[in-house]
TORKOL-4160 file (C-alpha; in steps of 0.2 Angstrom, whole numbers, padded with zeros to 4 digits, m for minus):
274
<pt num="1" X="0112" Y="0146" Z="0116"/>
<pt num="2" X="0102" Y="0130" Z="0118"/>
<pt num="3" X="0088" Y="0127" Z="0106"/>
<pt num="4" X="0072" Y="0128" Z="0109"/>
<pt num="5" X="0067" Y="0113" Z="0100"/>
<pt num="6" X="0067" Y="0097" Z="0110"/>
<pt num="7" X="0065" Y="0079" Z="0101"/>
<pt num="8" X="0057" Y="0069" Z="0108"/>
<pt num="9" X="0053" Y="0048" Z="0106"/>
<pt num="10" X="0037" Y="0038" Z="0108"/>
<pt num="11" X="0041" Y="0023" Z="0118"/>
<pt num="12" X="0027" Y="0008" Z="0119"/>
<pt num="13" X="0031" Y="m0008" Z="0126"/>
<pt num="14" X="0030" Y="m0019" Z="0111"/>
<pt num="15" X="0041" Y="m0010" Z="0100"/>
<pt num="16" X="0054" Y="0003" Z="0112"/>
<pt num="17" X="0065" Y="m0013" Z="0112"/>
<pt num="18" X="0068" Y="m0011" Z="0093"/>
<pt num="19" X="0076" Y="0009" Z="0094"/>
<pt num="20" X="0093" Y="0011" Z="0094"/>
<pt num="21" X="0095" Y="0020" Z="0110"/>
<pt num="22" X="0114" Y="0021" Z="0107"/>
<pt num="23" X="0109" Y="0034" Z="0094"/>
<pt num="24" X="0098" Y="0042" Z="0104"/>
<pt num="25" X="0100" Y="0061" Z="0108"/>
<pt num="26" X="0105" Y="0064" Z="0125"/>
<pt num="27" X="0090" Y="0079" Z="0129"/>
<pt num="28" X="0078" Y="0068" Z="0121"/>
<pt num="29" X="0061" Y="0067" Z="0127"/>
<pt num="30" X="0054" Y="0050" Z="0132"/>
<pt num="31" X="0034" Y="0049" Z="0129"/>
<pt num="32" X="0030" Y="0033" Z="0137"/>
<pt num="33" X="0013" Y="0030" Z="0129"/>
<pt num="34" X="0005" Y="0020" Z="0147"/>
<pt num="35" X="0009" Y="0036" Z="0158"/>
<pt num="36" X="m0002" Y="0049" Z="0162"/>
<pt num="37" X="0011" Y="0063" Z="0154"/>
<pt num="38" X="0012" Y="0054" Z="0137"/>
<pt num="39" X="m0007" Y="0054" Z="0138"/>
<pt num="40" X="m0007" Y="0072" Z="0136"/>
<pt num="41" X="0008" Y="0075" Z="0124"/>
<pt num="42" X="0000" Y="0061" Z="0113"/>
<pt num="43" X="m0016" Y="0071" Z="0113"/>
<pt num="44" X="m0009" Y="0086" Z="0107"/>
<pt num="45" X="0003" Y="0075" Z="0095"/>
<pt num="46" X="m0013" Y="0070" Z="0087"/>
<pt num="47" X="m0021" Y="0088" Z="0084"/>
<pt num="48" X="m0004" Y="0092" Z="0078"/>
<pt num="49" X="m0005" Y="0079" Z="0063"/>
<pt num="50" X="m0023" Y="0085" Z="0060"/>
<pt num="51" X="m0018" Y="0103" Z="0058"/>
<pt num="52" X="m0004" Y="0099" Z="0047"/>
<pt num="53" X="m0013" Y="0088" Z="0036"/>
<pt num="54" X="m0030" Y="0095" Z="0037"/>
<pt num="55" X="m0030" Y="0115" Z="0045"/>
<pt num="56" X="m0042" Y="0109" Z="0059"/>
<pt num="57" X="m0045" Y="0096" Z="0073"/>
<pt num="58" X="m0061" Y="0091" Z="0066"/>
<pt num="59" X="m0060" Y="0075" Z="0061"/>
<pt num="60" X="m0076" Y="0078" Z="0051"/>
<pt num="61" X="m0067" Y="0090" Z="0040"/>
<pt num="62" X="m0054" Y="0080" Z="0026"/>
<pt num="63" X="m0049" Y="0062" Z="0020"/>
<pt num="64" X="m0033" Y="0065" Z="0030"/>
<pt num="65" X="m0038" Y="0067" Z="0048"/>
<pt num="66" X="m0033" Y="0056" Z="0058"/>
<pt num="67" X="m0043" Y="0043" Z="0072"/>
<pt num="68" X="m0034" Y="0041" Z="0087"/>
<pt num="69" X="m0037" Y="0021" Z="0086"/>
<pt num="70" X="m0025" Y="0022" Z="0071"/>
<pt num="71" X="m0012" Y="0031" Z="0078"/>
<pt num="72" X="m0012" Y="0019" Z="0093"/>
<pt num="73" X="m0014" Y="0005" Z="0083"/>
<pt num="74" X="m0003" Y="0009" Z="0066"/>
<pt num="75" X="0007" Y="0020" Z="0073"/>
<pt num="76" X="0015" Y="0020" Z="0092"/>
<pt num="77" X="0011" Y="0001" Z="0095"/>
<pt num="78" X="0020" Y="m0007" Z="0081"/>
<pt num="79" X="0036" Y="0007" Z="0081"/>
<pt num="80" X="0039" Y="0026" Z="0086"/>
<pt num="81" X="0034" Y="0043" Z="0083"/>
<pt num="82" X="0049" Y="0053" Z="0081"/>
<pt num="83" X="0050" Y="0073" Z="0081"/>
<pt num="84" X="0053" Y="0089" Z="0089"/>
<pt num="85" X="0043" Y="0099" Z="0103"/>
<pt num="86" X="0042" Y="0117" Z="0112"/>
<pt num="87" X="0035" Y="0126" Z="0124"/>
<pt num="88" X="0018" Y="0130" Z="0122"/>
<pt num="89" X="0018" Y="0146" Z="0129"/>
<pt num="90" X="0029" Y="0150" Z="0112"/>
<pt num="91" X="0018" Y="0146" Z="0099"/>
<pt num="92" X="0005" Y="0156" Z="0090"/>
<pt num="93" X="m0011" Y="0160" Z="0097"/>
<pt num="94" X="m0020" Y="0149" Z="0084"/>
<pt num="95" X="m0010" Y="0132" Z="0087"/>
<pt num="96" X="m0012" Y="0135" Z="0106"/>
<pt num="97" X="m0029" Y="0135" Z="0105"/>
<pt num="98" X="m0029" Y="0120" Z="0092"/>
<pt num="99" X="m0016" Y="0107" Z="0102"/>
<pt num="100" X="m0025" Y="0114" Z="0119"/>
<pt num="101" X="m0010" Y="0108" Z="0129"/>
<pt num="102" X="m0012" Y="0110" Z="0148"/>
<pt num="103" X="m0001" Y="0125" Z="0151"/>
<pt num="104" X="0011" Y="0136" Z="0143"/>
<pt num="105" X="0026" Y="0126" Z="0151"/>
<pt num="106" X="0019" Y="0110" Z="0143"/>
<pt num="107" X="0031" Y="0105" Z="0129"/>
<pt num="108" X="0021" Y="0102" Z="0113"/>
<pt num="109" X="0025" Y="0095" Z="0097"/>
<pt num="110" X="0026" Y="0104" Z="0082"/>
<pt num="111" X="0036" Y="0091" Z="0070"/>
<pt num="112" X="0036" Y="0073" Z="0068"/>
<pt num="113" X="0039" Y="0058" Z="0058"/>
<pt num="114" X="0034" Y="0037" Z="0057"/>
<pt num="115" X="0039" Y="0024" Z="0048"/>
<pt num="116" X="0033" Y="0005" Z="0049"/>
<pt num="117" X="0045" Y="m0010" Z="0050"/>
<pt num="118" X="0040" Y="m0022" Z="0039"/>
<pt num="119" X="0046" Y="m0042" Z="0038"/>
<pt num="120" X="0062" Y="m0038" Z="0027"/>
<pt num="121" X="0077" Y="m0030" Z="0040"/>
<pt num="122" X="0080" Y="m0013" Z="0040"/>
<pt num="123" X="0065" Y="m0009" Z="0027"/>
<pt num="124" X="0053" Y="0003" Z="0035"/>
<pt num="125" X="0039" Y="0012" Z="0027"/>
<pt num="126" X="0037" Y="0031" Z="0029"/>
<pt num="127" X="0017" Y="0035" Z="0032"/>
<pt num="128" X="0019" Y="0051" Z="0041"/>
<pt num="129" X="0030" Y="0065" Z="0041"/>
<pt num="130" X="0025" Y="0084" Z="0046"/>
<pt num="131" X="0031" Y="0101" Z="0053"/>
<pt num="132" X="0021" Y="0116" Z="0060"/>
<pt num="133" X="0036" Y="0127" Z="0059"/>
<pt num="134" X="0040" Y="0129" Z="0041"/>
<pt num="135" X="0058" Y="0136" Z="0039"/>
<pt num="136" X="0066" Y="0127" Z="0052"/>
<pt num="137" X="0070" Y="0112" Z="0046"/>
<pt num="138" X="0062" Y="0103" Z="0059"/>
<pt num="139" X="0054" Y="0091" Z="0046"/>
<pt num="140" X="0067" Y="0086" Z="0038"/>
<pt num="141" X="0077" Y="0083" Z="0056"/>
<pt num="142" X="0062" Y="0074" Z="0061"/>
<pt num="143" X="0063" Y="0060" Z="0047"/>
<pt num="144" X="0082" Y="0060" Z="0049"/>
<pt num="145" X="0080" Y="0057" Z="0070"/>
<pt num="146" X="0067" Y="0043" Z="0063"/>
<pt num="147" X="0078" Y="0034" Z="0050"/>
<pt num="148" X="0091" Y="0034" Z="0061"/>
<pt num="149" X="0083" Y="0026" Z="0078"/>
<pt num="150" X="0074" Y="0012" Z="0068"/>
<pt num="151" X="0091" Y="0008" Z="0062"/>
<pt num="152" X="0084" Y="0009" Z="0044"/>
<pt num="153" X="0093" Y="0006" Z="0027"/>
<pt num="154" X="0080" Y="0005" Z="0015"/>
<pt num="155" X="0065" Y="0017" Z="0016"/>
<pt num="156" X="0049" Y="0014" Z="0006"/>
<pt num="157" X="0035" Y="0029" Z="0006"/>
<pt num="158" X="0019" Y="0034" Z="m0002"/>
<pt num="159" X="0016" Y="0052" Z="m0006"/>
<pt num="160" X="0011" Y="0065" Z="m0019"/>
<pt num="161" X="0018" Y="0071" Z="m0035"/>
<pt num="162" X="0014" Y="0087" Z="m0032"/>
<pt num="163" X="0019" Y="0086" Z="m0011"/>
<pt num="164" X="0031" Y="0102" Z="m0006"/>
<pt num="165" X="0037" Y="0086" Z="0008"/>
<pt num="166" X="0049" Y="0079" Z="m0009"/>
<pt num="167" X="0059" Y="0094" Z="m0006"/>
<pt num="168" X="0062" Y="0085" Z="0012"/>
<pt num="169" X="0064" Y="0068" Z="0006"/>
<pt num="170" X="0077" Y="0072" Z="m0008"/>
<pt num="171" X="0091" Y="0079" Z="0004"/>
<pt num="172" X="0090" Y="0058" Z="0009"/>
<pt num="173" X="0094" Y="0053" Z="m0009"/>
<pt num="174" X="0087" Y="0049" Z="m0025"/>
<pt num="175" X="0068" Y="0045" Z="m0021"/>
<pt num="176" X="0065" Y="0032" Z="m0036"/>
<pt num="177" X="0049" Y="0029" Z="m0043"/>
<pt num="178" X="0044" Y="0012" Z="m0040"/>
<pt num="179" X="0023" Y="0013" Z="m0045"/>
<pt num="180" X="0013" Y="0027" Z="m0051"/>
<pt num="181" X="m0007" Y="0029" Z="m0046"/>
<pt num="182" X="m0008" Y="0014" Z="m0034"/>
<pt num="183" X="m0026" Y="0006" Z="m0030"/>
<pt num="184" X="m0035" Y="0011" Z="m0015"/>
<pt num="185" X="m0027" Y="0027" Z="m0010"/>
<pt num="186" X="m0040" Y="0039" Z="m0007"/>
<pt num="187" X="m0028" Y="0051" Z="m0019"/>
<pt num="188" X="m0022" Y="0040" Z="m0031"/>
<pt num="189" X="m0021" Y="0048" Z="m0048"/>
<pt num="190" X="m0007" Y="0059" Z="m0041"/>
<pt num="191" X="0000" Y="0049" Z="m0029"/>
<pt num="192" X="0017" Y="0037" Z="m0031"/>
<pt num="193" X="0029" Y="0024" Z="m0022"/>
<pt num="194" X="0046" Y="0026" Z="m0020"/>
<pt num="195" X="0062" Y="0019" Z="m0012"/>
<pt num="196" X="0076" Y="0027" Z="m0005"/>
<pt num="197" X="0093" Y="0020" Z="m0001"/>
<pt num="198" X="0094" Y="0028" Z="0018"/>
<pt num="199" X="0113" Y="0039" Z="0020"/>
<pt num="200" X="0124" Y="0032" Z="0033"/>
<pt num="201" X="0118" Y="0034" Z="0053"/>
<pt num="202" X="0134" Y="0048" Z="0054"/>
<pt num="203" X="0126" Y="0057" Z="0040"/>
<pt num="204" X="0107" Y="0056" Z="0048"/>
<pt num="205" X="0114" Y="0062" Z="0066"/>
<pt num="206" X="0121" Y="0074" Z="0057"/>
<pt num="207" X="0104" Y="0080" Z="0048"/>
<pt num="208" X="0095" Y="0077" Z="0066"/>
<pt num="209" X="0108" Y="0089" Z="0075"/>
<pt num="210" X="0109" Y="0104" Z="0063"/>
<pt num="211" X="0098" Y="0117" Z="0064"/>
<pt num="212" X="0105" Y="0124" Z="0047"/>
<pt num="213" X="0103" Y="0117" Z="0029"/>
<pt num="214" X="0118" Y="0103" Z="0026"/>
<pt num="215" X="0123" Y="0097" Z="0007"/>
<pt num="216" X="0114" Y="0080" Z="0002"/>
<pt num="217" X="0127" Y="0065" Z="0006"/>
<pt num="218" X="0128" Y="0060" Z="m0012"/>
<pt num="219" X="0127" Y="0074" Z="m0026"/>
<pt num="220" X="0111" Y="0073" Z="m0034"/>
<pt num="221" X="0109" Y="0069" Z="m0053"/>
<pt num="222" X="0104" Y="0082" Z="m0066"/>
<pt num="223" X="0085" Y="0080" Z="m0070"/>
<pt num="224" X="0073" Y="0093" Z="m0078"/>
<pt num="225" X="0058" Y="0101" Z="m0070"/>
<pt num="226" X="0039" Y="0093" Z="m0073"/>
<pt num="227" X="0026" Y="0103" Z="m0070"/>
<pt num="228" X="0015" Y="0094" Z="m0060"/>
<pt num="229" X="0000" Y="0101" Z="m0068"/>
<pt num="230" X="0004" Y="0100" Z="m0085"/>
<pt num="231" X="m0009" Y="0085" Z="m0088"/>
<pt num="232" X="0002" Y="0080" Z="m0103"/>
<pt num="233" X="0018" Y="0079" Z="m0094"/>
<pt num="234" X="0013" Y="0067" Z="m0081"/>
<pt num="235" X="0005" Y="0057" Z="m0093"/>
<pt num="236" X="0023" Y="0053" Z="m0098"/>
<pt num="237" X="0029" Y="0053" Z="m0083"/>
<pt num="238" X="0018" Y="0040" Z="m0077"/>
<pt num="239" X="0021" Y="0029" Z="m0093"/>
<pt num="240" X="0040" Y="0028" Z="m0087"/>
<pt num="241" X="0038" Y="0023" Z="m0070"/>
<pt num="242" X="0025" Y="0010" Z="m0077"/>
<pt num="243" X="0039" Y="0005" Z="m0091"/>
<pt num="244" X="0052" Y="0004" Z="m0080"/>
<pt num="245" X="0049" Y="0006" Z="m0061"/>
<pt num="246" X="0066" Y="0013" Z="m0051"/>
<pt num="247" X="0074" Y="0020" Z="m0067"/>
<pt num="248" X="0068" Y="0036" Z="m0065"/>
<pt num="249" X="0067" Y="0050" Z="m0049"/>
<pt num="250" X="0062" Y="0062" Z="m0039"/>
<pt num="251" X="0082" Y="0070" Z="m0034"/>
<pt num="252" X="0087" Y="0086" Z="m0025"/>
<pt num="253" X="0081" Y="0101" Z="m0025"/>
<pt num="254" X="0064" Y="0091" Z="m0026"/>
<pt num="255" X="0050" Y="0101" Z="m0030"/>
<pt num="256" X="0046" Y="0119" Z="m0032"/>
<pt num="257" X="0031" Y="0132" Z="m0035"/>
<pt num="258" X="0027" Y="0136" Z="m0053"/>
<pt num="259" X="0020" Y="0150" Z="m0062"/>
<pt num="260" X="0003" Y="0141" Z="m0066"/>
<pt num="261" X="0001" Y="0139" Z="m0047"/>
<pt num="262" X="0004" Y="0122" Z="m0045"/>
<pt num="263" X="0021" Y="0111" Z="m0041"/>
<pt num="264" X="0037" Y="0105" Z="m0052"/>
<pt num="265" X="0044" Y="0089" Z="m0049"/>
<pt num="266" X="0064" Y="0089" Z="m0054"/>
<pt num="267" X="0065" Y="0072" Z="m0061"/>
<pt num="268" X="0081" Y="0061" Z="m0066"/>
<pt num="269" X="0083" Y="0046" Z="m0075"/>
<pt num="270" X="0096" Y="0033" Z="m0067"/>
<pt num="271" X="0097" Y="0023" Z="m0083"/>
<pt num="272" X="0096" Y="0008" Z="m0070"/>
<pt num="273" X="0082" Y="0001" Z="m0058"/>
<pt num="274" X="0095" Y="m0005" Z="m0046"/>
């Protein structure tokens, strides 16, 4: 039985050039960002991004909600929103209302994920990775999809210590700390850079096509579980990456809930910054 995910691709004129469309899946979704179709998708897109990060459409409501000028401008001008999309008609009555697509038929999306190019081949940064459909993996094919059509090797990404997204990430590889509480982010004491080696474009078309859970391609290090709000703990933690940035990781399983009703971290030491 077909699923009832489709993926789908942004495509805008300065950057469509740069995907690989060999990799690209044959049922995928092409959103031309100048058409009056991709219009209406990208409006729902951006209410999906504002949900996931902030539980509404108002952009009056959290640090996280994003403008349209910088999703035009930071996002689908300089490379691609990747993701998955349904029928509307088969979502729940609350994310109907919130992504206000034009009919049931209309195909909607509920997943996605960006990165940026940046002057140094095959490095992209990750800035934006969601899903509305928690179970389903669709996050974790989204980044795959991503990595794989920029033709990435080496991803850099920004994102919280206590994020339930590292149990995403990790399935790529070892996410290694490169800086702890960097300046200007709005969330910096619990925020950190990392780097991750991307797997082999077989082993991302894999991730992107399988709608269940696939073993990391590299078997992940033992670690030991930090309580993310165990104030002491990160203090140390911190202290490392400062010490030694890329000796120490974030690796697979990831993160998990803890007792005290925050997030553990599963941390492993290297022993190299390579």
């Amino acid at each position: 039985m077909a699923s009832k995910f489709v993926p789908f691709v942004t495509h805008a004129a300065t950057s469509k050039d740069g995907l690989a469309r060999d990799r690209m899946p044959k049922d995928a979704l092409i959103v031309d960002v100048g058409d009056t179709f991709g219009a209406r998708f990208l409006d729902s897109l951006l209410r999906a991004n504002r949900v996931a990060f902030t539980g509404t459409t108002d952009m009056s409501q959290g640090a996280l909600a994003l403008p349209g000028w910088v999703m035009l401008d930071c996002y689908l001008l300089p490379s691609s929103i990747v993701g998955f999309a349904q029928r509307a008609a088969e979502l729940p009555a609350s994310l109907f209302e919130a992504l206000a697509p034009e009919s049931g038929d209309a195909l909607v999306p509920v997943a996605a994920y960006t990165a940026l190019p940046t002057p140094i081949p095959g490095r992209f940064i990750g800035i934006s990775l969601f899903s509305l459909s928690t179970g389903l993996r669709l996050g974790l094919r989204s980044k795959a999809l991503g990595l794989l059509l920029y033709g990435a090797t080496d991803q850099w990404g920004i994102t919280q210590f206590d994020s339930p997204s590292i149990r995403i990430h990790t399935n790529f590889g070892p996410l290694r700390f490169i800086s702890a509480e960097p300046p200007i982010h709005t969330f910096s004491h619990k925020t950190f850079i990392y780097r991750l080696t991307v797997p082999a474009p077989d082993v991302l078309e894999r991730f992107a096509a399988s709608e269940k859970p696939l073993p990391p391609p590299t078997s992940p290090p033992l670690g030991e579980w930090i309580a993310t709000n165990d104030d002491g703990a990160m203090t140390r933690l911190k202290r490392q990456i400062r010490e030694a940035p890329g000796r120490f990781a974030a690796v697979h399983p990831g993160s998990r809930a803890n007792a005290r009703g925050g997030q553990d971290i599963y941390v492993a030491d290297l022993g190299s910054s390579a």
